[in-house]
C-alpha positions as CSV (number, residue, x, y, z in Angstrom):
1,X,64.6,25.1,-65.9
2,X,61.8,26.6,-64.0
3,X,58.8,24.5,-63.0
4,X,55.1,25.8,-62.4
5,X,52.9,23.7,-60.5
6,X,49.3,23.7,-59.8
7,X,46.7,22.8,-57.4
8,X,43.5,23.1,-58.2
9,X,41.1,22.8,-54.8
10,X,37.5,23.5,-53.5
11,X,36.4,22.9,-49.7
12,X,39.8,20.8,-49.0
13,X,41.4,23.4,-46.4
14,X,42.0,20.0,-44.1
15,X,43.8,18.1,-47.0
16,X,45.0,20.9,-48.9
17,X,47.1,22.4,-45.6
18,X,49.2,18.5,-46.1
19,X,49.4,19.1,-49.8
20,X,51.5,22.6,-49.1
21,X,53.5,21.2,-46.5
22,X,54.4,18.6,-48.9
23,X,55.1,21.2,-51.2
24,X,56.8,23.5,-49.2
25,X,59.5,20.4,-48.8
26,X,60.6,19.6,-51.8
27,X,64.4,21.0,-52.1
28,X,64.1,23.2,-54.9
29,X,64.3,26.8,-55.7
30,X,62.5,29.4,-57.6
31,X,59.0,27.2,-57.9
32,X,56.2,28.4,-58.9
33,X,53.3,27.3,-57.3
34,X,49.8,28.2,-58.4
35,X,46.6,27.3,-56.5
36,X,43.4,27.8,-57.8
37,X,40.3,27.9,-55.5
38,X,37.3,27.8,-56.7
39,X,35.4,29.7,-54.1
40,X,36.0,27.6,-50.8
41,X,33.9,28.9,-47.4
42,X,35.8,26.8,-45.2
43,X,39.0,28.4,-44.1
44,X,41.2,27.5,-47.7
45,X,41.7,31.2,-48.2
46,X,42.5,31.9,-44.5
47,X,45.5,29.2,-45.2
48,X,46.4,30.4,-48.6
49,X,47.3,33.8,-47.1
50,X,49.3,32.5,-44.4
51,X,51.1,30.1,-46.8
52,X,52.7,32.9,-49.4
53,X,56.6,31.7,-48.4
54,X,55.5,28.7,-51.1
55,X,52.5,29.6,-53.0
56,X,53.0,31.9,-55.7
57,X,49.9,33.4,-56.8
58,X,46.5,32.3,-56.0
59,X,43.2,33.0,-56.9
60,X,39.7,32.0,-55.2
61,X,36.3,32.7,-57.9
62,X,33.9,30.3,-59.1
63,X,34.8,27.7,-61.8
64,X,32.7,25.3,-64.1
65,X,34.3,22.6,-62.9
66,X,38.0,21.1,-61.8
67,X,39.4,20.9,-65.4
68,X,38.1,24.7,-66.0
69,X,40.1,25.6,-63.0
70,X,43.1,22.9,-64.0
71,X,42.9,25.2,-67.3
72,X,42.8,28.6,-65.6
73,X,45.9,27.2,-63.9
74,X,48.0,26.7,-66.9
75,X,47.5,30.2,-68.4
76,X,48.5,31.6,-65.3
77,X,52.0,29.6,-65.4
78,X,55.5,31.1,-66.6
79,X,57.7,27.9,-66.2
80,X,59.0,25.7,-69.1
81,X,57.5,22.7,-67.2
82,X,53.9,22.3,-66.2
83,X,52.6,19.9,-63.4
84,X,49.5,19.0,-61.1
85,X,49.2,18.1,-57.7
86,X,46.2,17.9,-56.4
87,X,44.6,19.1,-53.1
88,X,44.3,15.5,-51.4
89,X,47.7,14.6,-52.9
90,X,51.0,14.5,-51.3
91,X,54.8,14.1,-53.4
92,X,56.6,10.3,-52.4
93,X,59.6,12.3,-50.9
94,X,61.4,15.6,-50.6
95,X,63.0,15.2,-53.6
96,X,60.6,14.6,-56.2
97,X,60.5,18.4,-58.0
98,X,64.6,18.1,-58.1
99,X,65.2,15.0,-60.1
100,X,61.9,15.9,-62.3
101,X,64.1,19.6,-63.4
102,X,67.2,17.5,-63.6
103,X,65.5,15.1,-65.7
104,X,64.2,17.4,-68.2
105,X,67.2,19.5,-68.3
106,X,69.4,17.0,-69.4
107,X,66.8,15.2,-71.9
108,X,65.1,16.5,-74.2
109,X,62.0,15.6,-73.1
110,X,58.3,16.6,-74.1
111,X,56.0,14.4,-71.1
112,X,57.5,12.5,-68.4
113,X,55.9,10.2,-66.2
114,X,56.0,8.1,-62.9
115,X,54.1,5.5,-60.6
116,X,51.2,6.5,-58.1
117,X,50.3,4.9,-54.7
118,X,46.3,5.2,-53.1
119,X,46.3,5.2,-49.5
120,X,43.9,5.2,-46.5
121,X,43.3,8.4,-45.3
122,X,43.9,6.7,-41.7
123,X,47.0,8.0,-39.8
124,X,49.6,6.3,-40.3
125,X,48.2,5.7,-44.1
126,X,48.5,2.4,-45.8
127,X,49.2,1.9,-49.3
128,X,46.2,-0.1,-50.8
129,X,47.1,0.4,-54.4
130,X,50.4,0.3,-56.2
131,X,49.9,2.1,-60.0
132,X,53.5,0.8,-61.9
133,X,52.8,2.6,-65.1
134,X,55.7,0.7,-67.0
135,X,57.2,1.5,-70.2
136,X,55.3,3.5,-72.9
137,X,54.6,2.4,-76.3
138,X,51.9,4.1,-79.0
139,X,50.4,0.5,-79.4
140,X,49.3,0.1,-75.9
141,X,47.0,2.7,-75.7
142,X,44.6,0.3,-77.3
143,X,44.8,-2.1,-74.6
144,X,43.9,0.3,-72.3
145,X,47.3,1.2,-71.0
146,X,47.2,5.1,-69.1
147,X,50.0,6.5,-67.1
148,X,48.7,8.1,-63.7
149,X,47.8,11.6,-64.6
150,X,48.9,13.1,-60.9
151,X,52.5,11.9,-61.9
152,X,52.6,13.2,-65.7
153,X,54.9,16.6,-65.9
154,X,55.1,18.1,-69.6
155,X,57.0,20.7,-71.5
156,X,54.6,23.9,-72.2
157,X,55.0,23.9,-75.8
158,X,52.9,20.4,-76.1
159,X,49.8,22.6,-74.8
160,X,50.6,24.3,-78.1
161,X,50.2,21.1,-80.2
162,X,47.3,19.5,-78.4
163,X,45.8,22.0,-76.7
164,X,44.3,22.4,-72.7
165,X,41.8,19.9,-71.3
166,X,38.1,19.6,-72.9
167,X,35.5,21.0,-70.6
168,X,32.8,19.0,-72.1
169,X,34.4,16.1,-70.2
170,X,33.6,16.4,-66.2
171,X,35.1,13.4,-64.9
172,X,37.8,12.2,-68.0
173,X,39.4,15.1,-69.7
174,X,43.1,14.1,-68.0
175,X,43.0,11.1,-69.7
176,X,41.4,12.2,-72.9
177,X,43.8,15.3,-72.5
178,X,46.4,12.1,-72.4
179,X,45.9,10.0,-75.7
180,X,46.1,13.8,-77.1
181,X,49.5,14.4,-75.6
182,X,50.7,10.3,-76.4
183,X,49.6,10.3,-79.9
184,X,51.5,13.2,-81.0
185,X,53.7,12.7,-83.3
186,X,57.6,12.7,-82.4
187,X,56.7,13.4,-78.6
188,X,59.4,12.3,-76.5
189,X,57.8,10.7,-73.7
190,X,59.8,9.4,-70.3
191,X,58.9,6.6,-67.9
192,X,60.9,7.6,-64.4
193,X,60.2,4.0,-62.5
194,X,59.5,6.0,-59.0
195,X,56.8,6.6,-56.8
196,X,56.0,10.5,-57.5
197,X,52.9,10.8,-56.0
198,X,51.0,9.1,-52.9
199,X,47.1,9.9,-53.4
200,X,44.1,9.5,-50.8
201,X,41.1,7.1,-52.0
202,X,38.2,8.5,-52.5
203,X,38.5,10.8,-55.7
204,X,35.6,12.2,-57.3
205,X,36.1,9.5,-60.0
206,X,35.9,6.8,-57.9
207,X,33.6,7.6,-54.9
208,X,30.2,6.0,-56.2
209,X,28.7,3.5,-58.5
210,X,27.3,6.3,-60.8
211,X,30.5,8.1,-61.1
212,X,32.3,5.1,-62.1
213,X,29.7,4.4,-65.0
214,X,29.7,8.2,-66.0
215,X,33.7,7.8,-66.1
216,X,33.2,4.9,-67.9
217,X,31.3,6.4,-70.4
218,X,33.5,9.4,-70.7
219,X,36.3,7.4,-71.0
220,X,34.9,5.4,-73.8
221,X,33.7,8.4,-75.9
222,X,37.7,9.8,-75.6
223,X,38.6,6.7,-76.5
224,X,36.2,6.9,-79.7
225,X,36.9,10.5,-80.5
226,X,40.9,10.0,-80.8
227,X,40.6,6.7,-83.0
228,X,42.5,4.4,-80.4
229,X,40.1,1.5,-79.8
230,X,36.8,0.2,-78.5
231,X,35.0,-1.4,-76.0
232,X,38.0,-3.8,-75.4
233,X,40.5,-0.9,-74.7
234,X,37.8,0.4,-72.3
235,X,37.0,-3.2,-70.8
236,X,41.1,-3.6,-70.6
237,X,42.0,0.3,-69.3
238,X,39.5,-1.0,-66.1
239,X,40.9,-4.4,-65.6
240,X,44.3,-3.1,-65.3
241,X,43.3,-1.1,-62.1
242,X,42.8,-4.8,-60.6
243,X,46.6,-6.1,-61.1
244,X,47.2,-2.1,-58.8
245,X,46.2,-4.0,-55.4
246,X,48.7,-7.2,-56.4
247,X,51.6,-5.2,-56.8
248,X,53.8,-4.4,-54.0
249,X,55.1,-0.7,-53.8
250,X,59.1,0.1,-54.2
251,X,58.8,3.9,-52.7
252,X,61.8,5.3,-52.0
């Protein structure tokens, strides 16, 4: 099965140039990898160019934002299975892309998932964050319960059933996108108990006060708009995070 994967990425030359090296690692063949720029002035396209044994087809322009460009990404893909990684973001090990295809090929599987770590951006990084995602079930969605969207790889025919990413979110439309995808009906969906991805803190999500209450309130308005809960499920998705820097990592 062939597997498309995308970076989306804006000013990250510096981060990005780890992110294809990670890439260009994984023990796989016939990848496709897409990277979508969305007009960077700071040497991204200079290492794009030089980095065409791995990247597949890229394309630098303005965007309206990262889930435009996460949606110009798709589009541009030809693989039966879609993924993300994204320009900060690095895969757990070499083998990562491997037992993904191998997984899907002998499952039939619609959305498959995995754990996350957040580390420093010091060298050597430390893992300050452990996400386990656990087991899925429908009814947990209403406590809050969200797999790590940098881990989540899905068949292309569910963009047919639920459609690409609302723009109208800035800061939520992965996880809106999300309780789309997990509240089709009849989706197969796969926990793989692994650390796919390692992440660097500071995401646009996360790096103030104000974009934590905007993705608060974005998160709360997906959660109203596809009929899964409340204020609880909101109050519960952001406890959760807490029990992430109890848990001990099992990367392997």
């Amino acid at each position: 099965m062939k597997l498309s994967l995308i970076t989306v990425t804006y000013n990250s030359a510096e981060t990005l140039q780890n992110t294809i090296k990670s890439v260009r690692s994984q023990q796989i063949n016939g990848l496709e990898y897409i990277v979508i720029d969305g007009g960077s002035v700071d040497g991204t396209l200079e290492l794009l160019a030089e980095s065409s044994d791995v990247v597949s087809h890229w394309i630098s322009e303005p965007d309206s934002g990262i889930y435009d460009a996460m949606n110009k990404g798709v589009k541009l893909t030809t693989g039966e299975i879609i993924g993300f990684l994204h320009a900060d973001d690095c895969f757990a090990n070499t083998n990562i892309l491997g037992e993904i295809i191998r997984r899907f090929s002998i499952n039939d599987i619609d959305f498959l998932y995995g754990d996350l770590e957040y580390i420093t951006t010091t060298k050597p990084s430390k893992v300050l964050r452990y996400w386990q995602s656990g087991e899925f079930s429908t009814s947990m969605l209403k406590w809050g319960w969200m797999p790590p969207h940098p881990t989540v790889y899905f068949k292309r025919g569910l963009i047919d059933k639920v459609g690409l990413f609302n723009t109208s979110y800035t800061i939520a439309a992965d996880y809106e996108w999300m309780l789309r995808c997990l509240n089709t009906p009849a989706i197969n969906v796969q926990y793989w108990p692994q650390v796919v991805v390692q992440m660097r803190v500071g995401g646009a999500s996360n790096k103030n006060l104000s974009r934590i209450i905007k993705k608060s309130r974005e998160d709360y308005r997906a959660i109203k708009s596809n009929k899964i809960g409340g204020i609880l499920t909101l109050a519960f998705k952001n406890l959760g995070k807490v029990t992430q820097f109890l848990k001990k990592s099992k990367t392997k």
